[in-house]
C-alpha positions in Angstrom: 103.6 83.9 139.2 106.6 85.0 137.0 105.4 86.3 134.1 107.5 86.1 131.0 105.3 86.4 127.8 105.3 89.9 127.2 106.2 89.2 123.2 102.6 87.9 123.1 101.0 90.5 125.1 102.6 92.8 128.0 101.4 91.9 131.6 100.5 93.4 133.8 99.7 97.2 132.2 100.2 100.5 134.7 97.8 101.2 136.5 96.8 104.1 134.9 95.6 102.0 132.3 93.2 99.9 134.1 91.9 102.9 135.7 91.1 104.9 132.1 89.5 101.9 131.1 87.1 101.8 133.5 86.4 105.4 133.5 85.8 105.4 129.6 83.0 102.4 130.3 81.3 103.8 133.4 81.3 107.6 133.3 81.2 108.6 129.4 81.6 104.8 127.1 78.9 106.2 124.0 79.5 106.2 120.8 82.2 108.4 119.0 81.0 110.3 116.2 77.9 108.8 115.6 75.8 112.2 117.9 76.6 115.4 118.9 75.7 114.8 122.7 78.7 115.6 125.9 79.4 111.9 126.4 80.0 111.1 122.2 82.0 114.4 122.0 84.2 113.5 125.3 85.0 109.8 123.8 85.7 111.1 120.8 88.3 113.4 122.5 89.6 110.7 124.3 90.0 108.8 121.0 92.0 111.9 118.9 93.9 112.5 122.1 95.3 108.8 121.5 96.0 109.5 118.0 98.1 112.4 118.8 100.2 110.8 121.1 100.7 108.1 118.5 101.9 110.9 116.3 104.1 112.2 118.7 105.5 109.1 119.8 106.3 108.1 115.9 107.2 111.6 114.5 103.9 111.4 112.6 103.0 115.0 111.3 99.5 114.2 111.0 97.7 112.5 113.2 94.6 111.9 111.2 97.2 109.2 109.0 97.1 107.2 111.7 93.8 104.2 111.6 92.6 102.7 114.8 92.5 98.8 114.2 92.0 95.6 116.6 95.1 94.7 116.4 98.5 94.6 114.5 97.7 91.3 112.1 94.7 93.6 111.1 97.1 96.7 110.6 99.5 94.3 108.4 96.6 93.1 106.0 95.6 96.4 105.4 99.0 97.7 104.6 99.9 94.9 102.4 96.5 93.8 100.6 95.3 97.8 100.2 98.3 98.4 98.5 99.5 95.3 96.3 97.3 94.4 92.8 97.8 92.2 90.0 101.7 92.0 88.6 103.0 94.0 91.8 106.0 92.0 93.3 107.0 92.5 96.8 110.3 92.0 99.0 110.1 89.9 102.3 112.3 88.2 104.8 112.2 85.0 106.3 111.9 86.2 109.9 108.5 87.7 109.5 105.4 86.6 111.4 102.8 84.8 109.4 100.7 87.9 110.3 102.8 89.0 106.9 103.4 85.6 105.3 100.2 84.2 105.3 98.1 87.7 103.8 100.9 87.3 101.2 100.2 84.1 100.2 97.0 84.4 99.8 97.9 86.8 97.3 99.6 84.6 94.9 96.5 83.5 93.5 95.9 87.5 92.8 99.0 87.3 90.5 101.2 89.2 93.0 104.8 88.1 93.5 106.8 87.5 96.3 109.9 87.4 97.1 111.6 86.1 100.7 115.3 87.3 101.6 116.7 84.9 104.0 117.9 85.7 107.4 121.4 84.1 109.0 121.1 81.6 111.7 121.0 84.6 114.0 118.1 85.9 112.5 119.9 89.2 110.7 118.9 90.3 107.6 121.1 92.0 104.9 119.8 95.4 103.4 121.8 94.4 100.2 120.0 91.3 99.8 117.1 93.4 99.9 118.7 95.5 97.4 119.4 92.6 95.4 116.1 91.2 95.0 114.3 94.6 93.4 112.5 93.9 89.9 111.1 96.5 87.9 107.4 96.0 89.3 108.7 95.6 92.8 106.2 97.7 94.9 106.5 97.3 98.8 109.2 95.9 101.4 108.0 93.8 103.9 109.8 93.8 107.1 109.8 93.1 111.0 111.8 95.7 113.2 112.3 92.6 116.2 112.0 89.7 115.3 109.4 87.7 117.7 111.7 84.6 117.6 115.3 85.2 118.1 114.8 89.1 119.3 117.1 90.1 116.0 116.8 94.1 115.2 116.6 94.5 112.0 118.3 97.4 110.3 114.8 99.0 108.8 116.4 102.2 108.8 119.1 101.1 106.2 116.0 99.3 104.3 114.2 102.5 104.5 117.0 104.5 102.4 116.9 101.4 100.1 113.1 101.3 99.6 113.9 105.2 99.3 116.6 105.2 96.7 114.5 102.8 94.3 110.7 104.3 94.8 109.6 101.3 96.6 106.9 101.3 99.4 108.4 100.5 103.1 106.1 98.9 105.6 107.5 98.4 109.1 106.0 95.7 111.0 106.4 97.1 114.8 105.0 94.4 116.4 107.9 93.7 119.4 109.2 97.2 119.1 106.6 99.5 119.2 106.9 101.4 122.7 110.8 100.2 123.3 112.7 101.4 120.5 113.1 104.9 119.2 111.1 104.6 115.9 111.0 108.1 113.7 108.8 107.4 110.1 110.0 110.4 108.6 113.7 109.8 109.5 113.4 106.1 108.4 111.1 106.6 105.6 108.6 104.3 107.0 105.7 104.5 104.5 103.3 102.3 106.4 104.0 101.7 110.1 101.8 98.6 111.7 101.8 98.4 115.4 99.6 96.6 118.5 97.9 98.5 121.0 98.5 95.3 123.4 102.0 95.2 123.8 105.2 97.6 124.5 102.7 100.5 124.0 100.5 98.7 127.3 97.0 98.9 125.5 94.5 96.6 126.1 93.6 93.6 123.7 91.7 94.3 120.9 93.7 97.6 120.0 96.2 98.3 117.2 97.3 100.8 114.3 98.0 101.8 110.8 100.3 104.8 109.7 99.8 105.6 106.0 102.0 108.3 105.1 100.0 111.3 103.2 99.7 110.7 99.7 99.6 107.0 99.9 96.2 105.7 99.1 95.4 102.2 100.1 92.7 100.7 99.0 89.7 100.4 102.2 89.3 96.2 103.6 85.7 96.9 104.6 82.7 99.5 104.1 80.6 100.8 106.6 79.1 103.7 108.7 81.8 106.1 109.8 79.7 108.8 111.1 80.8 111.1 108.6 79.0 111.9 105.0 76.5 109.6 106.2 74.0 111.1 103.1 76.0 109.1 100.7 76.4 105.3 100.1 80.0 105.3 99.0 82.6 105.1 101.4 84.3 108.5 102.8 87.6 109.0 101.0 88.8 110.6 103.7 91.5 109.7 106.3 90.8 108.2 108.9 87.1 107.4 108.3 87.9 105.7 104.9 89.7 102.9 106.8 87.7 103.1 110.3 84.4 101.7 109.7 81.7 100.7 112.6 81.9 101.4 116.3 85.5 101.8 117.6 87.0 99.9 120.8 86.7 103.8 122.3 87.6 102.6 125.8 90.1 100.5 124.7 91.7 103.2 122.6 91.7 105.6 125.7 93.4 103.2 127.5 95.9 102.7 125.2 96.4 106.8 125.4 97.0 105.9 129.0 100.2 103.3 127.8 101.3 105.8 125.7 101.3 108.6 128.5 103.0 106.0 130.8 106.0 106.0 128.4 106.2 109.3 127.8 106.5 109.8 131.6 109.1 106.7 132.2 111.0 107.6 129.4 111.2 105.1 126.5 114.9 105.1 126.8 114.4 103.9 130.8 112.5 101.5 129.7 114.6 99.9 126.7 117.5 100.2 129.4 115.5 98.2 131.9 114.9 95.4 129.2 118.0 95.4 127.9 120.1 95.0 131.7 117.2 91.6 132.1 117.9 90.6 128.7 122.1 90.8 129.1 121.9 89.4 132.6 119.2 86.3 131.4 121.8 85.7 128.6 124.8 86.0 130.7 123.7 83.0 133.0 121.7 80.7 130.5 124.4 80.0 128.9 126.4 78.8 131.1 124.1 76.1 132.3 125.0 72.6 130.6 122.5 71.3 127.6 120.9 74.5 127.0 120.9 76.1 124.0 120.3 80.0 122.9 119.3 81.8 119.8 119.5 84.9 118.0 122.9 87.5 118.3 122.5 87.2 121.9 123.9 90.6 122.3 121.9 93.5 123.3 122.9 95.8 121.0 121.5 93.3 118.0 118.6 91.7 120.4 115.5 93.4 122.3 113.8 91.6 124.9 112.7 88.4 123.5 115.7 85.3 124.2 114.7 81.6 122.9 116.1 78.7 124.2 116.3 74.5 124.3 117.2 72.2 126.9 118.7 69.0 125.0 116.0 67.3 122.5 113.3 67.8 124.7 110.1 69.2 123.0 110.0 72.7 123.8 106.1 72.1 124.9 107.2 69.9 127.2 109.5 72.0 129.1 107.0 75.2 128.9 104.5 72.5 130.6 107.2 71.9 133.7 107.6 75.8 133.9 104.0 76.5 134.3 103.2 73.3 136.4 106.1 73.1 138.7 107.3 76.8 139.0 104.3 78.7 137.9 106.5 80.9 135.0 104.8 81.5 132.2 106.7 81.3 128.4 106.2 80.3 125.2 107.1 77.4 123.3 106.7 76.0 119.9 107.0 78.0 116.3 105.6 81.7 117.8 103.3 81.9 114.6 107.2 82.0 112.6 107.2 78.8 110.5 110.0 80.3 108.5 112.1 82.1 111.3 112.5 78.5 112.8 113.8 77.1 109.7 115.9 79.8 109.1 117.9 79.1 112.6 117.1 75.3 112.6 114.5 75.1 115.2 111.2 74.0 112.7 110.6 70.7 114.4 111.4 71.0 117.7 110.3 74.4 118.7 111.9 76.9 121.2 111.0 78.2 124.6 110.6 81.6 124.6 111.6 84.1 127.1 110.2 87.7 127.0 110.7 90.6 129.2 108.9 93.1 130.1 109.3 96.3 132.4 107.6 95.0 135.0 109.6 92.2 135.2 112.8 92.1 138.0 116.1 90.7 138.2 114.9 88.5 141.0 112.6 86.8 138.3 115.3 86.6 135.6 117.0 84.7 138.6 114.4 82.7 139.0 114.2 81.8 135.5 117.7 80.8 135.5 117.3 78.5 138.3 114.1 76.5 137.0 116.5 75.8 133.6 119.2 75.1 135.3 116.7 72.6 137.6 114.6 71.3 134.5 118.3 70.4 132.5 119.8 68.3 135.6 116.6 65.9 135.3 116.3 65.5 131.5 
């Protein structure tokens, strides 16, 4: 099997994950926080251990800003609905994932404005249009880093110093960089930083984040126990308990410690290099082949690891079906959850196949890749 999906969840994770896991679940998996026994105290460890690594790997100065979620779609309506009330307008693009759109439309009926810069047909995104688009009650920018279409970096740290310059809240969607690129909140005045566990920082499913910088107070999504103040029936108002109600995924999280320790000990530069030699070298061949089409800069300087194609007219569920059937490689086709992205670059009705590398990946694979297109657009 060739696996090229890692946009929607990296596979496979180091081993070292796998193996933290199942130590977590079989020698110590109680419950953090809620007793005072060795196995609740050594999972809760193994809980703040992950946090400080998170801190570490995002130039977070305290690590108890940082709230354990399920996953990044969880992280992103937190970020956005704890923060926005009635008469607040906030600043998004059209390249975001509807993990962004859709929690912001729901909050039109709320009263709450929105407005949606539009990307070029590469998928880039102009920090001036950003600029342009401020009102007097704008409140928060919305924005990817990559986008999980056409790959596009976006310039957040250039829309951090424009959120910065105007007193406007900057949330960072991280979802397709988290764990690849170089991301510093403090240096990019990231205000709230949403990430996945289950991605480029090689967590399991069912794991994700929130940073909330200090001094920002967002407002909780649900009430519960927290293991803390437990004589009183209103919520803690302290971080992270305010946000982290009910049992954690504790082996989860300690496996995502274990991703994070992986990259620490590759190097996140090794690996961004590694993706970015497939991504050049996938791009470099694809289009040459006849009847294929690419999107986004196709350049790795403007492009992580995610490259969407067509072959002809044909539907791009069609030709994900022929990959998976015929040469066992697994993509992605369709609209990737980015109804807006795909009318920005003109793909909304027919879809894209979607390529997306991973460390694990080889340039053996990427060969073979090239070879089932260039196979699949002789016979259509």
């Amino acid at each position: 099997m060739t696996y090229f999906d890692n946009a929607a969840t990296s596979f496979p994770k180091p081993n070292m994950v796998y193996d933290s896991i199942m130590e977590a679940m079989k020698d110590y998996g109680a419950n953090p926080g809620r007793s005072g026994h060795k196995l609740a105290l050594k999972i809760g460890r193994g809980i703040f251990d992950t946090r400080e690594l998170i801190a570490k790997l995002f130039n977070i100065k305290n690590p108890m800003n940082i709230i354990f979620t399920f996953n990044c779609t969880e992280s992103l309506n937190l970020g956005i609905k704890g923060i926005l009330q009635r008469g607040d307008h906030v600043i998004t693009t059209s390249m975001e994932h509807n993990s962004v759109l859709r929690p912001l439309t729901a909050l039109k009926k709320d009263g709450i404005e929105t407005t949606i810069v539009k990307g070029d047909l590469m998928g880039r995104i102009d920090p001036l249009d950003i600029e342009k688009s401020i009102k007097k009650n704008t409140k928060l920018i919305v924005t990817t880093h990559v986008s999980n279409l056409t790959g596009t970096i976006m310039p957040i740290e250039a829309i951090g110093q424009v959120a910065k310059k105007h007193g406007i809240y900057y949330l960072v969607d991280a979802a397709q960089s988290a764990g690849i690129y170089d991301i510093d909140v403090e240096k990019m005045n990231i205000d709230i930083l949403a990430f996945p566990g289950h991605k480029g920082l090689f967590g399991p499913q069912g794991t994700g984040g929130l940073y909330i910088k200090d001094g920002l107070d967002l407002r909780e999504m649900k009430q519960g126990g927290t293991g803390s103040v437990s004589h009183l029936l209103e919520q803690p108002d302290i971080r992270p308990d305010k946000y982290e109600s009910g049992t954690p995924n504790g082996p989860g999280i300690i496996g995502l410690g274990s991703g994070i320790k992986y990259i620490f000990q590759q190097g996140i530069e090794n690996i961004r290099k590694h993706e970015e030699e497939l991504t050049k070298h996938f791009i470099e061949e694809v289009m040459k082949i006849e009847g294929v089409k690419a999107y986004g800069p196709l350049d790795i300087n403007s492009q992580g690891a995610v490259v969407s194609i067509n072959i002809g007219d044909e539907d791009s569920s069609e030709i994900s079906y022929i990959l998976d059937q015929n040469y066992d490689m697994e993509v992605r086709p369709g609209l990737h959850c980015a109804p807006l992205a795909h009318k920005t670059i003109g793909t909304f009705e027919q879809g894209v196949v979607r390529f997306s590398f991973g460390p694990f990946n080889t340039h053996e694979e990427i060969e073979l890749g090239i070879r089932a297109i260039k196979e699949i657009s002789k016979e259509i």
